[in-house]
C-alpha positions in Angstrom: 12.9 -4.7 4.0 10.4 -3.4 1.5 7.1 -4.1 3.1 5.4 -6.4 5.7 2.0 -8.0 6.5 0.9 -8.8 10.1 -1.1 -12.0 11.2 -4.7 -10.3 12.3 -5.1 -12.3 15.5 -4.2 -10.7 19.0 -1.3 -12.8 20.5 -0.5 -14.5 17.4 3.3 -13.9 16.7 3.7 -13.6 13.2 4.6 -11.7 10.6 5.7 -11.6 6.7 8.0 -9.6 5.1 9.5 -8.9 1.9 13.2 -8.0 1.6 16.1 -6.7 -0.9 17.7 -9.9 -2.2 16.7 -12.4 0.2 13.4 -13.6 -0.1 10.5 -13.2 2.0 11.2 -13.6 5.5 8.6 -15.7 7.7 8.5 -14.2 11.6 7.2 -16.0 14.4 8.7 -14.7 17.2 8.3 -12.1 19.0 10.3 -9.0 17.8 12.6 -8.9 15.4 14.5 -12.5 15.9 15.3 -15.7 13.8 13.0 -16.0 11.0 12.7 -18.8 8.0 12.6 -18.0 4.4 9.2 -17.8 2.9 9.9 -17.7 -0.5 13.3 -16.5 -2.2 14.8 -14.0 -4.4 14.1 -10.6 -3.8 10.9 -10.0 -1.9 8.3 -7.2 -2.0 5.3 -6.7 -0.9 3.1 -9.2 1.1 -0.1 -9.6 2.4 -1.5 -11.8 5.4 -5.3 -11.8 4.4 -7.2 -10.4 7.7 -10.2 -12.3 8.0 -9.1 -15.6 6.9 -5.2 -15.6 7.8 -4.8 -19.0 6.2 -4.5 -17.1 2.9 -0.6 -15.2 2.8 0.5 -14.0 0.0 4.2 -12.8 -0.9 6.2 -11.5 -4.0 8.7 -11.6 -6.0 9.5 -8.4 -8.8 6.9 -7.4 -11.3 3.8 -9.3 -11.1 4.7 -12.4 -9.8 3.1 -14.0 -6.9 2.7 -16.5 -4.5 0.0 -17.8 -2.5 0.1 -20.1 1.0 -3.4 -21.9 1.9 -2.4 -23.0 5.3 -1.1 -20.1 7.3 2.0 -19.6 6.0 3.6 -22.6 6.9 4.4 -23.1 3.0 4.0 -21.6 -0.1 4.0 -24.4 -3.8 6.8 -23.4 -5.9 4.4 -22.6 -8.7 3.2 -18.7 -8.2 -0.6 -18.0 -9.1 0.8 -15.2 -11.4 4.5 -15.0 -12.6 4.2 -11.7 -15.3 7.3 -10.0 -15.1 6.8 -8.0 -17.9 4.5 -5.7 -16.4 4.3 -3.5 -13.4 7.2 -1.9 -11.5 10.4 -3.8 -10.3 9.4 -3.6 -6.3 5.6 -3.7 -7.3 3.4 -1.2 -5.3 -0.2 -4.0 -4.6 -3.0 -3.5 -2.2 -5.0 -6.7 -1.1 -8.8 -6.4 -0.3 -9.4 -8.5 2.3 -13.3 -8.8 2.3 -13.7 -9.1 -1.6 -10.5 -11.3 -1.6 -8.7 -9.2 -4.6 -5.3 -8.5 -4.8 -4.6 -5.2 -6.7 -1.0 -4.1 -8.4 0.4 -1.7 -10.6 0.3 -2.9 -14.4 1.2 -0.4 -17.0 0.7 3.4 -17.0 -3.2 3.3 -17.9 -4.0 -0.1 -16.3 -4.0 -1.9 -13.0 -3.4 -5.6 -12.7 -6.4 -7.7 -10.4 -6.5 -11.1 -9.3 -9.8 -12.2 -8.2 -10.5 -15.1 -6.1 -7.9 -15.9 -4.3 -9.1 -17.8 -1.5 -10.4 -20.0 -4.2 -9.1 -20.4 -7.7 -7.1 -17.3 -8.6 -7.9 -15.4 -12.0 -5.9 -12.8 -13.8 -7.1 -9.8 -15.0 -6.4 -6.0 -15.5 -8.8 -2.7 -16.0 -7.8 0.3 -17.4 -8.1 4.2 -15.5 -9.4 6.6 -17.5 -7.4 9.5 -17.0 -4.0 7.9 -16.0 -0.8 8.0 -18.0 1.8 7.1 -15.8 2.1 4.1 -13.5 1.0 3.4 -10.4 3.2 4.4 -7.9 0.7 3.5 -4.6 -2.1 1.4 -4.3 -4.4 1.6 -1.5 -7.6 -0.1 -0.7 -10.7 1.6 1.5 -11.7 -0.5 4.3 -14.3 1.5 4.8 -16.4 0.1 1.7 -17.4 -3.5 2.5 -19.7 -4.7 -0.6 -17.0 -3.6 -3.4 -13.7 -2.2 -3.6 -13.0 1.4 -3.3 -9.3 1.4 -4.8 -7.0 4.6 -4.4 -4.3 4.6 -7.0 -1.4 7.4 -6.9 1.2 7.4 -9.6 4.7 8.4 -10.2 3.4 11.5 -11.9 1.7 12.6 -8.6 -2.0 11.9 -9.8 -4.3 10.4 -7.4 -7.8 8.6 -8.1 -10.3 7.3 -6.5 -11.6 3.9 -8.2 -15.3 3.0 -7.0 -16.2 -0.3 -7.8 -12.7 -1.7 -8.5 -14.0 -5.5 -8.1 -16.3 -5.2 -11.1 -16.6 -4.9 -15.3 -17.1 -1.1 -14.8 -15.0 0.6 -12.5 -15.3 4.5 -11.7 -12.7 6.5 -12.0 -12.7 10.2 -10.0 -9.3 12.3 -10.0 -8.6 14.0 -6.9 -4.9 14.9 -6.9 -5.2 17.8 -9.3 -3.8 20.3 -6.9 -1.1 18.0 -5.6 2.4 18.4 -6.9 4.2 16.7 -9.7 5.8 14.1 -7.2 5.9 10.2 -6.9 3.1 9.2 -4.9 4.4 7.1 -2.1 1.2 6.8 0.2 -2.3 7.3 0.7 -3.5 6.9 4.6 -7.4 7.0 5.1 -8.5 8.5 8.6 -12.0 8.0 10.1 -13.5 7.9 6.4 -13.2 8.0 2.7 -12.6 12.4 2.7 -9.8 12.2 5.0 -7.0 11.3 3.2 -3.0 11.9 4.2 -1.0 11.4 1.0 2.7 11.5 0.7 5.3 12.4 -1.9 8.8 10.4 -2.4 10.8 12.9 -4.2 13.3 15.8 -3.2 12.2 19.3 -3.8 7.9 19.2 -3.5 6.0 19.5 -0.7 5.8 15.8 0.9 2.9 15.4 3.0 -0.6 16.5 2.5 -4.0 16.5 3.8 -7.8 16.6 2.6 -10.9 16.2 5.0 -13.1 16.7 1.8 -12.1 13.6 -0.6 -9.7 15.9 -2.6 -11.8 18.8 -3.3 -9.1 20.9 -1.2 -5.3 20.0 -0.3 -3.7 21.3 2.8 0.2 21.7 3.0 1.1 19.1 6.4 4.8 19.6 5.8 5.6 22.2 8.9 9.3 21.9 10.0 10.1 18.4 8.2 13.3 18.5 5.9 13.6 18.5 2.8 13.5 14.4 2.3 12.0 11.3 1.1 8.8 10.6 2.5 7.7 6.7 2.2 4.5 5.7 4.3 2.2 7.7 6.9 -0.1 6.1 9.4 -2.4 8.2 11.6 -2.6 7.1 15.2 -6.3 5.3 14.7 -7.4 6.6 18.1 -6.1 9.9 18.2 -5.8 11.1 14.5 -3.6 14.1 15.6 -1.2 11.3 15.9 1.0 10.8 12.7 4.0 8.9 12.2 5.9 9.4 8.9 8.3 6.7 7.4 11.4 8.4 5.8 14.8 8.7 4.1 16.4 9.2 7.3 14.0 7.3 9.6 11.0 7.6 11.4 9.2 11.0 12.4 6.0 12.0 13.8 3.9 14.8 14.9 1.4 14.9 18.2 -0.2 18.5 16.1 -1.0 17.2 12.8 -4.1 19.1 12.9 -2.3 21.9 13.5 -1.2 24.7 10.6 2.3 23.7 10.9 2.6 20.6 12.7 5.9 20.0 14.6 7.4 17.0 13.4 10.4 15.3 15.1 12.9 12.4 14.4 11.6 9.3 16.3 14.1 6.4 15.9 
């Protein structure tokens, strides 16, 4: 599996998610049991929109999309966008669920947006001023409610921090200058906007790193963890000393993330 997208609703049992060569598998069971196929071919990521979970969307490679009006229960053959000359092969995308945008990676100085898609979906793109290498991550605030706040990492390890994402004239900040020359894999927000947990995918650079100030300062969160991967982060939402790490070689987390050196152990 590539990536997944949970229904918002406490008690409701479903799930999407996107998988290497066989589609885009429908859950809605609990756990991991029989599932039905979505929508076929390889799939990436998905999104189950969380305030109106009618609206599901799920992927294909590149920019190609497709959108389901009624839950999830099907998806038209025709996709709302079918590019697949842009973007990356499993496409890093962020959907904001409150201005109803779905965001992707385009080229290496653009990002690809799709605006109204719980009505009639329109394509579009903006460019980042600054960015010369793709989009490696895509992550949007859901702390900012009237417009978008878009965090964009990129396969050269750059990071910025798009205000106004939704509209004509988007803001562009850079905040990864101190991070290493790694492929972005991750940005987790904690409590606000400054805290940020952002993690690397490469051998040989520091994978996992922390700012409480929006950027201004990066601290080294590595401690003990091996040399390895590093995919997605999630802080625990309730106890932000929490973290657990998707890797290479599985799952690890950390109960002293706040610490200097926090002790991270292998959690499968």
């Amino acid at each position: 599996f590539y990536a997944g997208a949970l229904h918002p609703t406490t008690g409701v049992e479903q799930m999407l998610a996107g998988s290497q060569d066989n589609g885009t598998q429908r859950f809605t069971n609990t756990g991991l049991s029989t599932t039905t196929e979505a929508t076929g071919g390889d799939g990436a990521y998905c999104f189950i929109d969380q305030t109106d979970p009618n609206y599901q969307i799920t992927s294909y490679v590149y920019n190609s999309y497709w959108l389901s009006t009624n839950g999830g229960v099907s998806f038209p053959w025709a996709r709302f966008q079918n590019d697949q000359n842009t973007g990356r092969f499993v496409n890093p995308a962020d959907y904001d669920d409150k201005m109803n945008i779905l965001y992707s990676a385009r080229t290496s100085s653009t990002i690809n947006r799709v605006t109204n898609i719980t009505g009639s979906p329109s394509i579009g793109s903006f460019s980042v001023s600054g960015m010369s290498s793709m989009a490696s991550h895509l992550r949007v605030s859901p702390y900012n409610t009237t417009s978008t706040t878009l965090f964009v990492g990129t396969e050269a390890g750059d990071l910025y921090k798009i205000t106004n994402a939704n509209t004509f004239s988007p803001s562009t900040t850079s905040i990864g200058s101190a991070l290493p020359s790694g492929d972005v894999s991750c940005v987790e927000l904690g409590a606000n906007e400054n805290e940020l947990l952002v993690t690397m995918k490469n051998y040989g650079v520091t994978s996992v790193w922390y700012t409480s100030n929006g950027g201004t300062t990066w601290v080294n969160k590595e401690g003990n963890l091996p040399d390895m991967p590093v995919r997605w982060a999630l802080f625990n939402p309730a106890n932000r000393n929490e973290v657990i790490l998707a890797t290479e070689v599985g799952i690890w987390s950390t109960s002293n993330f706040n610490a200097t050196n926090p002790t991270w152990v292998a959690s499968n």
